[in-house]
PAZAPA-4460 file (N, C-alpha, C; in steps of 0.05 Angstrom, whole numbers, plus 32768, in hexadecimal, padded with zeros to 4 digits):
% residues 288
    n_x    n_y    n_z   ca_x   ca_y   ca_z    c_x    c_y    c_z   seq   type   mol
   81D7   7F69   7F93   81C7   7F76   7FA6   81C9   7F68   7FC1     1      X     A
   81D7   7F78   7FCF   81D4   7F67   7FF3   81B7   7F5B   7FFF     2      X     A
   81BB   7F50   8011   81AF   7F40   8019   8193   7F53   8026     3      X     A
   817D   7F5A   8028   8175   7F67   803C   8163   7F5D   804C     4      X     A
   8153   7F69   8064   8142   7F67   8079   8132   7F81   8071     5      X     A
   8119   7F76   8075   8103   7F86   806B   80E9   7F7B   8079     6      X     A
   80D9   7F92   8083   80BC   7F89   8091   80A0   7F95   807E     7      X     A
   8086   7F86   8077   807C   7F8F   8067   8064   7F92   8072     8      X     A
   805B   7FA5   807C   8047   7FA5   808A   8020   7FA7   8076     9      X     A
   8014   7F9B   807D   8000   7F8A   8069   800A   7F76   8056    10      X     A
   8022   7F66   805F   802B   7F50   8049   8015   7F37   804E    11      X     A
   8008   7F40   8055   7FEF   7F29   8051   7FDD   7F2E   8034    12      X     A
   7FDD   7F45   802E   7FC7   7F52   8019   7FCE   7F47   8005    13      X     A
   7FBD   7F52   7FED   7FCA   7F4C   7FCF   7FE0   7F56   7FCA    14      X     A
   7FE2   7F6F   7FCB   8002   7F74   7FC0   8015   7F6C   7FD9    15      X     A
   8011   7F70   7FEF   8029   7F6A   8005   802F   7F53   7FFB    16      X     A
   801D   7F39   7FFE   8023   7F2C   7FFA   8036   7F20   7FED    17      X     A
   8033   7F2A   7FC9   8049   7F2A   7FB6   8063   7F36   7FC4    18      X     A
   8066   7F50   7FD0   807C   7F60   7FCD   8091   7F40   7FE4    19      X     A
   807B   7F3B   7FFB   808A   7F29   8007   8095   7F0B   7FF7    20      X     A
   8087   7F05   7FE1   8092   7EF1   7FD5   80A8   7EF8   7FBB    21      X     A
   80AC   7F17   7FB7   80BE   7F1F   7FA9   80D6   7F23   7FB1    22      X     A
   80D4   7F2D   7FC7   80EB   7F2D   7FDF   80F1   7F15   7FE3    23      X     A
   80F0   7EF5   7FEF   80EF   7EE1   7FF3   8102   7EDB   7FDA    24      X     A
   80F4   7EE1   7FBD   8108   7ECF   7FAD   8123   7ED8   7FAA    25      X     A
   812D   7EF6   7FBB   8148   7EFB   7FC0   8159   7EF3   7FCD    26      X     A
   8148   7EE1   7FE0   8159   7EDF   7FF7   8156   7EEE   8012    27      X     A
   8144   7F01   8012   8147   7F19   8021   812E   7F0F   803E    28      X     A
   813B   7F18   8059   8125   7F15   806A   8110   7F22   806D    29      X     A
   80FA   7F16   8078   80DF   7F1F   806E   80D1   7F1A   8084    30      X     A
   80B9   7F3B   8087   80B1   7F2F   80AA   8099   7F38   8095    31      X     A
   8076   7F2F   809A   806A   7F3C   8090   8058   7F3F   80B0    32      X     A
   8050   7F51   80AA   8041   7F5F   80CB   801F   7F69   80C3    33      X     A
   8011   7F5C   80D9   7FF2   7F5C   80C1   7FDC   7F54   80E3    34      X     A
   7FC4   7F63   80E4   7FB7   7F57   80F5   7FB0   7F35   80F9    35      X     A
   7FAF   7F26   80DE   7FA6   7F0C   80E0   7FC4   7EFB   80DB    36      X     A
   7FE3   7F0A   80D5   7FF4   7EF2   80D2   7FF1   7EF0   80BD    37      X     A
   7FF7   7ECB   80AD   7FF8   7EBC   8098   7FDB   7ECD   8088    38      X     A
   7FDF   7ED1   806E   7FCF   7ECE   8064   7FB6   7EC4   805F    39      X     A
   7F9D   7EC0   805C   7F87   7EAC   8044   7F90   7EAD   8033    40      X     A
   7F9A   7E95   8024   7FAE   7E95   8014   7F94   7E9C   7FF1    41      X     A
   7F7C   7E8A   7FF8   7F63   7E91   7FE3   7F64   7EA4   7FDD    42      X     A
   7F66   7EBD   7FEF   7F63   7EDD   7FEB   7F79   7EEC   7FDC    43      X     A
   7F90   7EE1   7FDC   7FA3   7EF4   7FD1   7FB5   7EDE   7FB6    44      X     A
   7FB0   7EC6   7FB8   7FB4   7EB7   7F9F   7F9D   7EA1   7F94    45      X     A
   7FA5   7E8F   7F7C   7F8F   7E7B   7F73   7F8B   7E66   7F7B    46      X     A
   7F9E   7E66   7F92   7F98   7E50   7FA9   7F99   7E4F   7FC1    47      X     A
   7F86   7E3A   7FCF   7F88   7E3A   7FEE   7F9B   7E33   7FFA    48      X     A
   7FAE   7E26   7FEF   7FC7   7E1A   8002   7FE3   7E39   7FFD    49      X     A
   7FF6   7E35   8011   8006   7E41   8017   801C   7E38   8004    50      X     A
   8022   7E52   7FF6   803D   7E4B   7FE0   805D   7E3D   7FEB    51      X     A
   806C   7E35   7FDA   8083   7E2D   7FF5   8093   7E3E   7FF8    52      X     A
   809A   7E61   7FE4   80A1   7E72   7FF7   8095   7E80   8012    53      X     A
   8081   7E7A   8012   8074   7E82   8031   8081   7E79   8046    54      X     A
   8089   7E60   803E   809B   7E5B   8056   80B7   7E6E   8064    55      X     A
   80BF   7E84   8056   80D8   7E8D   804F   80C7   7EA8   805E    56      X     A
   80AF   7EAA   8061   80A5   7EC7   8072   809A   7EBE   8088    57      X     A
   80A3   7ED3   8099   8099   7ED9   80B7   8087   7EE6   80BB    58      X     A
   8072   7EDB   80C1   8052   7EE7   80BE   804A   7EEA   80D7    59      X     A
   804D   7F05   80E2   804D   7F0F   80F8   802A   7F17   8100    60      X     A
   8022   7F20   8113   8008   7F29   8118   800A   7F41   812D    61      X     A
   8008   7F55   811E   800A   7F6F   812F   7FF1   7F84   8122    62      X     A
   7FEB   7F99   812E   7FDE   7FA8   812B   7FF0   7FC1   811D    63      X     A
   7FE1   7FCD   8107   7FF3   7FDB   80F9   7FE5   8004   810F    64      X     A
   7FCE   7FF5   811B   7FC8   800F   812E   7FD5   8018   814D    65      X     A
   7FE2   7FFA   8151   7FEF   7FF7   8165   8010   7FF4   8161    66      X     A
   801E   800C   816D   803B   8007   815D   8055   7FF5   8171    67      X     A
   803C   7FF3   8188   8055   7FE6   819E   8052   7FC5   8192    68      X     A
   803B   7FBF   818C   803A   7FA2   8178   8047   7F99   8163    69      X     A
   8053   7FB3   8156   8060   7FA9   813B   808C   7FB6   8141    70      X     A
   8088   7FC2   8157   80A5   7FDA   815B   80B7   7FC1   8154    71      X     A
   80B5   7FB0   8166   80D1   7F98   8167   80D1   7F8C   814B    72      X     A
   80C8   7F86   813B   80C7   7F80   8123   80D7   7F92   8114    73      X     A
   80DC   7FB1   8116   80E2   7FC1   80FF   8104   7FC0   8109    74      X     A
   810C   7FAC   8128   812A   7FB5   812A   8141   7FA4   8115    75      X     A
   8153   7FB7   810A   8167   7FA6   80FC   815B   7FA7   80DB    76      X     A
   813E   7FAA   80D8   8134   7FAF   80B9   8144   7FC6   80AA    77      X     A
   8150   7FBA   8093   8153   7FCE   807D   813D   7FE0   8071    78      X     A
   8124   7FD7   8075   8112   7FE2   8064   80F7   7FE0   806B    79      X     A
   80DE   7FE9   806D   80C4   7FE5   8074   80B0   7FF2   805E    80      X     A
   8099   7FE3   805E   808F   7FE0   8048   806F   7FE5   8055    81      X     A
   8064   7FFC   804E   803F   8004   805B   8032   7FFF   8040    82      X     A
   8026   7FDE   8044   8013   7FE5   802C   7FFC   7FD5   8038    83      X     A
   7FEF   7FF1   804E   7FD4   7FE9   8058   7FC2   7FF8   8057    84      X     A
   7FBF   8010   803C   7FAA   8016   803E   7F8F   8010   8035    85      X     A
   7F74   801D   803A   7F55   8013   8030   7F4F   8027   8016    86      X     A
   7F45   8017   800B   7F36   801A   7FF4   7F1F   802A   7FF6    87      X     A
   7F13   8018   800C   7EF2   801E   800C   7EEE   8025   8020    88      X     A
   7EE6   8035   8036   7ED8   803E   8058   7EC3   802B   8050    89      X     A
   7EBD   802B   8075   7EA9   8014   8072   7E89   8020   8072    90      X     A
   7E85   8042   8072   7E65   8044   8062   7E66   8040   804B    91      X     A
   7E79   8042   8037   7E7A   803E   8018   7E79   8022   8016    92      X     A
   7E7E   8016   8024   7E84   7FF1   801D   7E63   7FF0   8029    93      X     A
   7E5A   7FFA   803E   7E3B   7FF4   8053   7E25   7FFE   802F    94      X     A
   7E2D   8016   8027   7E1F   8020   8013   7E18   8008   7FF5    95      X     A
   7E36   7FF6   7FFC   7E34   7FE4   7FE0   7E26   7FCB   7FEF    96      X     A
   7E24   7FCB   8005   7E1B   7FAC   8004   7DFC   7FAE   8008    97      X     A
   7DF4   7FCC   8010   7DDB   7FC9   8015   7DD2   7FD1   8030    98      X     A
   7DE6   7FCC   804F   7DEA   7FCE   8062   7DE7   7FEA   806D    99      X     A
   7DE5   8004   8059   7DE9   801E   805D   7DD8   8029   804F   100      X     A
   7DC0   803B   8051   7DAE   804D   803B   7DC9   805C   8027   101      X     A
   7DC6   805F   800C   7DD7   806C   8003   7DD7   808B   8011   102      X     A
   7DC0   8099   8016   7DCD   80B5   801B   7DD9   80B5   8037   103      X     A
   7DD9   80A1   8049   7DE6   80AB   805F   7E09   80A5   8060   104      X     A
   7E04   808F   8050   7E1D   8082   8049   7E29   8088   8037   105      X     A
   7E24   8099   8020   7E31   80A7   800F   7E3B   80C8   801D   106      X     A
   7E2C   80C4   8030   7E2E   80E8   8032   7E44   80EA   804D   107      X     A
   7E4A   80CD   805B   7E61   80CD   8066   7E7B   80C6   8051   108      X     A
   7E77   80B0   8048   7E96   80AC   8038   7E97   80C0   8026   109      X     A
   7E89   80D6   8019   7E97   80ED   8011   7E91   810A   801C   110      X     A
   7E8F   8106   8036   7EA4   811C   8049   7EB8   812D   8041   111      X     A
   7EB6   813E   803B   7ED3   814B   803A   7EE2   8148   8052   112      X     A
   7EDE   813D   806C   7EF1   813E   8077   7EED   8124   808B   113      X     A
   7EFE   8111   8097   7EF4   80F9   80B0   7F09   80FE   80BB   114      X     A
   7F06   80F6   80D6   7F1D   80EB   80E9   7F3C   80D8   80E5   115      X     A
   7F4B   80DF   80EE   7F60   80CB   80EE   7F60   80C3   8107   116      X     A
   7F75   80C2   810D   7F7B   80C4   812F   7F8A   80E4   8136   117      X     A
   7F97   80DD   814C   7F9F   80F5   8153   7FBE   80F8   814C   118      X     A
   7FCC   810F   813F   7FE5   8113   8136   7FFC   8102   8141   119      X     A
   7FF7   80EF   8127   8010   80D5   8125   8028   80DE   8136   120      X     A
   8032   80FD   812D   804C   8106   8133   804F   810D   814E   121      X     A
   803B   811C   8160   802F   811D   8178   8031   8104   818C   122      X     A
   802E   80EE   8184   8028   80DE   8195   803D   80DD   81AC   123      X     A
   803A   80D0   81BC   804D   80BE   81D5   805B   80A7   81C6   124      X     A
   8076   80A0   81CC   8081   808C   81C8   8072   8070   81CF   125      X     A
   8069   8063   81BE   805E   804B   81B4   803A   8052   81BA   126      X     A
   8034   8069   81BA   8021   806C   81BC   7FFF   8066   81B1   127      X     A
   7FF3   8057   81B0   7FDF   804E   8197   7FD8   805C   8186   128      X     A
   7FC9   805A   816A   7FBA   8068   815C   7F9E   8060   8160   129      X     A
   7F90   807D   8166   7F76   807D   8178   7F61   808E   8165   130      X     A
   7F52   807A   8150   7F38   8087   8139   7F32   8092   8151   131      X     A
   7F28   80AF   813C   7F1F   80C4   8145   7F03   80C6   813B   132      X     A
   7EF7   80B9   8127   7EDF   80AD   811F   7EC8   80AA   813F   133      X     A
   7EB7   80B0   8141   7EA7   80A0   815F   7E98   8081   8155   134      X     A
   7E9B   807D   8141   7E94   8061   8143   7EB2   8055   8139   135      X     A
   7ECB   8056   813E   7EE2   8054   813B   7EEA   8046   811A   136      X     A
   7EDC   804F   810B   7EE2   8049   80EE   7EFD   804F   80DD   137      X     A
   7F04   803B   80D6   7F19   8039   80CA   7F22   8049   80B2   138      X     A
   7F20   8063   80AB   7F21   8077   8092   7F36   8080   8094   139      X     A
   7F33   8087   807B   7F52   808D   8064   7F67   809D   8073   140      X     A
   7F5F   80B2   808A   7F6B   80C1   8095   7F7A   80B0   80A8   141      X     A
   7F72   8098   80B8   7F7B   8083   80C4   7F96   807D   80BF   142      X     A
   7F83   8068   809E   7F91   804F   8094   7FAF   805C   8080   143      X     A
   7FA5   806C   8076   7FAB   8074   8058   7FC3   808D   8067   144      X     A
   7FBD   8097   8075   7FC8   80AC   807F   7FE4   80A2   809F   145      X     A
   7FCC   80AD   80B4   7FDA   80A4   80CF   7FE9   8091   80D4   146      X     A
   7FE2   807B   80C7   7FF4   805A   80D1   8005   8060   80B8   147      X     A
   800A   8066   80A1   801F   806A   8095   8038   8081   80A0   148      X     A
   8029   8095   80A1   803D   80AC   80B3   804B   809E   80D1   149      X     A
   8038   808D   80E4   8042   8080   80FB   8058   8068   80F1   150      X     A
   8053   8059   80E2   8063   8046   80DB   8082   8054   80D6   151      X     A
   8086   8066   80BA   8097   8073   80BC   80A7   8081   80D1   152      X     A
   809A   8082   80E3   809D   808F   80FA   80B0   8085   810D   153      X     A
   80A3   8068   8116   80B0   804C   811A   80C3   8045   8109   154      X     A
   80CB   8043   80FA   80E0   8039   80E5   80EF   8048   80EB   155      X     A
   80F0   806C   80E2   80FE   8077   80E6   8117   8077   8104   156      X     A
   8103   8071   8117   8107   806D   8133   811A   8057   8137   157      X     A
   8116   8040   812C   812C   8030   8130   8144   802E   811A   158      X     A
   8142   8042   8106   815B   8041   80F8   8155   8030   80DA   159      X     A
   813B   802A   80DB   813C   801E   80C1   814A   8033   80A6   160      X     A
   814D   802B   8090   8157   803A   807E   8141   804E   806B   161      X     A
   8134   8031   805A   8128   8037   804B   80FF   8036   8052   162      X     A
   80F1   8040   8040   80D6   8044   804F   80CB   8042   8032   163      X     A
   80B7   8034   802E   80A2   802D   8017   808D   802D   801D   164      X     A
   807C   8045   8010   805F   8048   8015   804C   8041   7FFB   165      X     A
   8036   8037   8001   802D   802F   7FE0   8012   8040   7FE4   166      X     A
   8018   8053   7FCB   8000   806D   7FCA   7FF8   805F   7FB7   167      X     A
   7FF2   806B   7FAD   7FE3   8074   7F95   7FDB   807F   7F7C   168      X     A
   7FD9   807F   7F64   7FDF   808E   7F51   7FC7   80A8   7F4F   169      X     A
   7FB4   80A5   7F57   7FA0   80B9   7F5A   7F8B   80AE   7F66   170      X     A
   7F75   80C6   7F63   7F5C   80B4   7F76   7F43   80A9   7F62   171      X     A
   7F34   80AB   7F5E   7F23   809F   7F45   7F01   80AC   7F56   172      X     A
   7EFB   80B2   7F3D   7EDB   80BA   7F33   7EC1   80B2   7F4E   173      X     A
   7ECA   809C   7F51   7EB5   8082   7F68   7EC1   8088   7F7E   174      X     A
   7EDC   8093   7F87   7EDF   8091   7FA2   7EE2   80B1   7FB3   175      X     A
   7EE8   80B2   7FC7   7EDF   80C5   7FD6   7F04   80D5   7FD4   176      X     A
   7F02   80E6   7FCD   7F18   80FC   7FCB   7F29   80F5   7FDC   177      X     A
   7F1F   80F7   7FF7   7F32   80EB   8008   7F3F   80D6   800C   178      X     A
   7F39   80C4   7FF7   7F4B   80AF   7FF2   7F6B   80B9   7FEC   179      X     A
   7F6D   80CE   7FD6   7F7F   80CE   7FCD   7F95   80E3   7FDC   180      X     A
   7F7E   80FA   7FE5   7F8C   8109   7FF5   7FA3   80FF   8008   181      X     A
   7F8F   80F0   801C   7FA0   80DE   8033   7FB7   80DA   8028   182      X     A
   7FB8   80CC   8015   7FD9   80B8   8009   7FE2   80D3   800A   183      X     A
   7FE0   80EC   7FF2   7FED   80FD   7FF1   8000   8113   8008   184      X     A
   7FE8   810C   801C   7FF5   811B   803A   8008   810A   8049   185      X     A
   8004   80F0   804B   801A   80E2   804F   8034   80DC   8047   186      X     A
   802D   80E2   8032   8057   80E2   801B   8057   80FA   802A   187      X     A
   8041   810C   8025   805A   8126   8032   806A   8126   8049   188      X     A
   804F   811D   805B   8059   8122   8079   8079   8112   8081   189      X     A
   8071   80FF   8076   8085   80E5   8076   80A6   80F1   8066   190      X     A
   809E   8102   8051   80B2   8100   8046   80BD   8120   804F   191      X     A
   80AA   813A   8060   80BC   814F   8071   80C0   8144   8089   192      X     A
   80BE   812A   8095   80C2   8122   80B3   80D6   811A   80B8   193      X     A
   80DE   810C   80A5   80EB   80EC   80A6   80FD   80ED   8092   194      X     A
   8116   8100   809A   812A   8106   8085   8145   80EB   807A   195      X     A
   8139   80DC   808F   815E   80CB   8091   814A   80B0   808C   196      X     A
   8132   80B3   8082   8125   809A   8078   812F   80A2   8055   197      X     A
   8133   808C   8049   812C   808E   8027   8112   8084   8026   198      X     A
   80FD   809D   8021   80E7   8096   801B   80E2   808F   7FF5   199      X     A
   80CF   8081   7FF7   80C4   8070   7FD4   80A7   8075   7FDA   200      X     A
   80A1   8085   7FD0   8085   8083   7FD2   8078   807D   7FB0   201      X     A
   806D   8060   7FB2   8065   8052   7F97   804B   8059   7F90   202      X     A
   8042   8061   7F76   8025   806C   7F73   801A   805B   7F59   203      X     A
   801B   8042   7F59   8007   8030   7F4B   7FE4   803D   7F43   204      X     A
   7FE2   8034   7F2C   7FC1   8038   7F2F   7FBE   8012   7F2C   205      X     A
   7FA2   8012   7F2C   7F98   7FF8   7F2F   7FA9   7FD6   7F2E   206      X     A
   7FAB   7FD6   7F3D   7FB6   7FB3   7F42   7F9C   7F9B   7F36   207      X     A
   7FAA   7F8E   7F1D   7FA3   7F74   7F1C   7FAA   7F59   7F21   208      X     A
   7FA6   7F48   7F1C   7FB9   7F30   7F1E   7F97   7F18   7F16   209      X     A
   7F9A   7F07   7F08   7F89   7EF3   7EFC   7F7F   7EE4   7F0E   210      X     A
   7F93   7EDE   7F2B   7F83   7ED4   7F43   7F73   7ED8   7F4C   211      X     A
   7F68   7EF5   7F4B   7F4F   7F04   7F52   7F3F   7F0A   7F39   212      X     A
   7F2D   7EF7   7F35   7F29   7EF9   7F14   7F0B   7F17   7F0E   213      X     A
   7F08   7F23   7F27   7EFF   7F39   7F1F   7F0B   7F53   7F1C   214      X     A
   7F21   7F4D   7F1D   7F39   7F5F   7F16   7F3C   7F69   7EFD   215      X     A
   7F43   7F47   7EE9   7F3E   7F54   7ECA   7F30   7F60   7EBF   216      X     A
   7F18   7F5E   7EBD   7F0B   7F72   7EAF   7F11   7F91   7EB7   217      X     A
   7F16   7F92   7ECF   7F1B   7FB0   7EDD   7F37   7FB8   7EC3   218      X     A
   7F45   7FAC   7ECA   7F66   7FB3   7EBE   7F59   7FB3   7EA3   219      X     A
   7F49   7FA6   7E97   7F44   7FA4   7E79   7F37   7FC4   7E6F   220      X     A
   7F2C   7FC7   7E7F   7F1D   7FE5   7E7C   7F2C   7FFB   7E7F   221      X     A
   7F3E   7FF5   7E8F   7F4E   8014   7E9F   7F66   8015   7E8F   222      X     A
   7F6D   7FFB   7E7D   7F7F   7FF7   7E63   7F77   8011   7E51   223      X     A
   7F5C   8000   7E44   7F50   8019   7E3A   7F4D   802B   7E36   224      X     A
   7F41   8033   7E4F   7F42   8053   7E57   7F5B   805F   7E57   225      X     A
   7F77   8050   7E5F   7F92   805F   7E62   7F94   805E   7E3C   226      X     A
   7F97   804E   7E2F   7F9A   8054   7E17   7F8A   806C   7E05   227      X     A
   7F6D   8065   7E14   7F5F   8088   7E0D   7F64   809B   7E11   228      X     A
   7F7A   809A   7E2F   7F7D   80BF   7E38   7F9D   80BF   7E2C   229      X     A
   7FAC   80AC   7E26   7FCC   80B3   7E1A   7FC4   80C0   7DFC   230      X     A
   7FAE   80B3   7DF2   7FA9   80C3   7DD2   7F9D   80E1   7DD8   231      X     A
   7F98   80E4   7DEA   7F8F   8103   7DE8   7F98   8118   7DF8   232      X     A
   7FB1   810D   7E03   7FC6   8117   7E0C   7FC8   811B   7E2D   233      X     A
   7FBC   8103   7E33   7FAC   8105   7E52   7F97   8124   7E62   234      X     A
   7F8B   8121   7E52   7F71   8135   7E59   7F5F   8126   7E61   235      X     A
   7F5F   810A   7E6B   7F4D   80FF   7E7B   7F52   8100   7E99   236      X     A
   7F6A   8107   7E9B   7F75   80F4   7EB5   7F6C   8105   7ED3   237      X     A
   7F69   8128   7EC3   7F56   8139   7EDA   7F43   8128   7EE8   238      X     A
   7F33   812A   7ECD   7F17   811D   7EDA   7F1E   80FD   7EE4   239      X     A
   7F1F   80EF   7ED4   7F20   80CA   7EDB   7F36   80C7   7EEC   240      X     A
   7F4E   80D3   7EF1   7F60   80C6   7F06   7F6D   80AF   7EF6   241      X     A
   7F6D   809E   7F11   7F72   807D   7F13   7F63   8076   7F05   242      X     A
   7F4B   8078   7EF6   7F3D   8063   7EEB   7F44   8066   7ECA   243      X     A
   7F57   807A   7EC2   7F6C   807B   7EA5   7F89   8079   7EAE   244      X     A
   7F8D   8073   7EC5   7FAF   8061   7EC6   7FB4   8051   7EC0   245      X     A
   7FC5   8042   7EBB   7FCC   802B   7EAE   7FC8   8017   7EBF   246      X     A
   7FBB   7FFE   7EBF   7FBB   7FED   7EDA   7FD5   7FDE   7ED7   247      X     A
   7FE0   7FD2   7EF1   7FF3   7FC7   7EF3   7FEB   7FA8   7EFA   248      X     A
   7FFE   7F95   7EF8   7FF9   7F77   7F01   8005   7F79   7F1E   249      X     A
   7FFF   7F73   7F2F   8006   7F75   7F48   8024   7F6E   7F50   250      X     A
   8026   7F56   7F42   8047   7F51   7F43   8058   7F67   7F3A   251      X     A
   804C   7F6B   7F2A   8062   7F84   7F1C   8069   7F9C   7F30   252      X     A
   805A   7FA8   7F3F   8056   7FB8   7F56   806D   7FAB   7F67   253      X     A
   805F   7F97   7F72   8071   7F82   7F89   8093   7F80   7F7F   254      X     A
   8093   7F7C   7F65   80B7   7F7A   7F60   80C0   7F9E   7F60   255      X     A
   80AE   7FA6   7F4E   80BB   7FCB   7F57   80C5   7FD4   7F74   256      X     A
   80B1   7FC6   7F85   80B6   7FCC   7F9D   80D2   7FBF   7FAD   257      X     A
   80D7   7FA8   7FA5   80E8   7F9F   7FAE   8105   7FA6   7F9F   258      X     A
   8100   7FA7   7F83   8117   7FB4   7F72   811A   7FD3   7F84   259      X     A
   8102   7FE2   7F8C   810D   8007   7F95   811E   7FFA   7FB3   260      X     A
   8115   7FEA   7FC0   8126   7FE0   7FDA   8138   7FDD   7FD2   261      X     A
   8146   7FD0   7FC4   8168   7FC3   7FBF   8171   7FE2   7FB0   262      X     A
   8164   7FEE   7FA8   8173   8004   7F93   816C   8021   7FA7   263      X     A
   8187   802A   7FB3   8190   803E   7FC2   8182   8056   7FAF   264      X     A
   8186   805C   7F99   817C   807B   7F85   8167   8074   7F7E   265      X     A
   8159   8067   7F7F   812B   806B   7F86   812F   806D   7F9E   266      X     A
   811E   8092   7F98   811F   809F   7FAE   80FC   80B0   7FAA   267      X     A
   80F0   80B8   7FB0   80DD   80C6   7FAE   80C6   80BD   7FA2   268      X     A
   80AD   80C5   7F90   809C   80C1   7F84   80A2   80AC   7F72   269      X     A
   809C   8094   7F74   8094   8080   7F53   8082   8080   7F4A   270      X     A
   8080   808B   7F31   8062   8086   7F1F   8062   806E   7F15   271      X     A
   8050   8063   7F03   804C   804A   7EF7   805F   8047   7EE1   272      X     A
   8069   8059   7ED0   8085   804F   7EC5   808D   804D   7ED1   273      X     A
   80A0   805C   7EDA   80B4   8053   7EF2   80B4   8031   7F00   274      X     A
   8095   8031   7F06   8094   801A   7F14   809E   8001   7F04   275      X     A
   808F   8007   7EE7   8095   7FF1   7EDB   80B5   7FEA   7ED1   276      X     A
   80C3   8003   7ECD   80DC   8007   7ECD   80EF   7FF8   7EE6   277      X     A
   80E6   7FFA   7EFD   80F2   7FEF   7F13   80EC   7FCD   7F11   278      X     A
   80D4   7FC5   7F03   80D1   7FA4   7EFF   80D7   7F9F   7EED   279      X     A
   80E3   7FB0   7ED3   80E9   7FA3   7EC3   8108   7F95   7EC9   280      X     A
   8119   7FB0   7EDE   8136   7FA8   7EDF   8136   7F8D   7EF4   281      X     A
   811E   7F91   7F0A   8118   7F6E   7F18   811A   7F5D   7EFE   282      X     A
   8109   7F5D   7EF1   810C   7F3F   7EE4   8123   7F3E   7ECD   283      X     A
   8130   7F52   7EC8   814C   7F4D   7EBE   815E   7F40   7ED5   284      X     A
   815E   7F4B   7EEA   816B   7F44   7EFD   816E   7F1A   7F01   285      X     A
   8153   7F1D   7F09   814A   7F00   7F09   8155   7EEE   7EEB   286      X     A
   8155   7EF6   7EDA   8167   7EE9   7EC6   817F   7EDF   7EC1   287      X     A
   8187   7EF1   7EDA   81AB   7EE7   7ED8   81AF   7ED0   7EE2   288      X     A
***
């Protein structure tokens, strides 16, 4: 597998993180592009100090809403990588901490409809992305949506090849519809816009990894539950979603991703076989 250049935009997160240290053990150049740079290294592994592949990434600090901040970064990349979207809007997060009455704050994060910005595709050349929210909140239509369609956008623009978006495998019971929607409108848009990109759009359900030790129990349950809905022939998965997918270990995601980069025919939708299919041939690879 040649050598490649690749930019990972949220390679500060949990999974960026990995995908940037999966890339790294190829050989391959590595920009990761993130509002804060370097990592907290506490937050995304079981330690505070900086691993010594970190040294091998370029931990850039750009705004993923601002595209004239991150443009020079994507020139000469084989590949770019959007794995920055939210989980939670912040009345649903105001609602859990206490900071928000539940009905006002429930009755915004499930909206059938919020703001993004204004049509990614529309814009002016290097133009910002401008929430359309009036208290400028960061929602799914934003994160999940807009800055993925703009990024592609950008990539496409300077010739990159390949384009990796990390969706989602569905939306789950607890969260607001529009979680899942968003991802879903974005593969599209991305993938009728942006013909001379190879788009991968990866659809994981739940990421664990033991560093985040409230993780396991999550994966331990959603084990479960996926073994409950394969015996009944998945008649859960209407209702529960993501919360009867199979959870993944985060690494495993991170090498799929880097295995669909080096491999020209992953092309389109990855489900979670698939995914694990793409890490299983990584760590054969790594064997030789």
């Amino acid at each position: 597998m040649s050598k490649k250049t690749i930019v990972v935009c949220g390679g500060n997160g949990f999974l960026g993180s990995r995908i940037c240290k999966s890339a790294v053990s190829r050989g391959w150049n590595v920009t990761s592009i993130s509002r804060s740079g370097e990592p907290v290294w506490s937050s995304v592994t079981s330690s505070s100090e900086p691993p010594p592949w970190s040294t091998s990434v370029s931990w850039q600090k750009a705004d993923i809403l601002k595209p004239k901040t991150y443009k020079s970064y994507l020139k000469n990349a084989d590949a770019v990588v959007h794995s920055m979207g939210i989980l939670l809007e912040a009345d649903y997060k105001g609602v859990l901490s206490g900071k928000e009455s539940i009905y006002s704050g429930l009755s915004r994060a499930f909206s059938s409809t919020k703001g993004g910005s204004q049509n990614p595709l529309e814009r002016e050349d290097g133009e910002d992305l401008e929430p359309q929210e009036k208290d400028g909140q960061l929602t799914y239509e934003l994160m999940n949506r807009d800055s993925a369609i703009t990024l592609a956008q950008e990539a496409s623009s300077e010739g990159v090849s390949s384009f990796v978006f990390i969706s989602a495998a569905a939306g789950a019971p607890m969260l607001p519809r529009r979680y899942i929607t968003t991802k879903r409108d974005a593969e599209s848009t991305i993938a009728s816009s942006f013909p001379k990109l190879r788009n991968v759009f990866l659809r994981p359900g739940f990421l664990y990894d033991s560093s985040r030790a409230f993780t396991m129990p999550i994966a331990f349950f959603g084990s479960a539950g996926n073994f409950v809905n394969s015996m009944i022939g998945g008649r859960l998965s209407w209702l529960a979603g993501a919360a009867v997918e199979k959870p993944l270990k985060a690494d495993t995601v991170a090498e799929s991703v880097v295995e669909a980069i080096g491999d020209d025919g992953v092309k389109g939708v990855v489900n979670t076989e698939h995914i694990e299919t793409l890490a299983n041939k990584a760590w054969r690879r790594s064997m030789l």
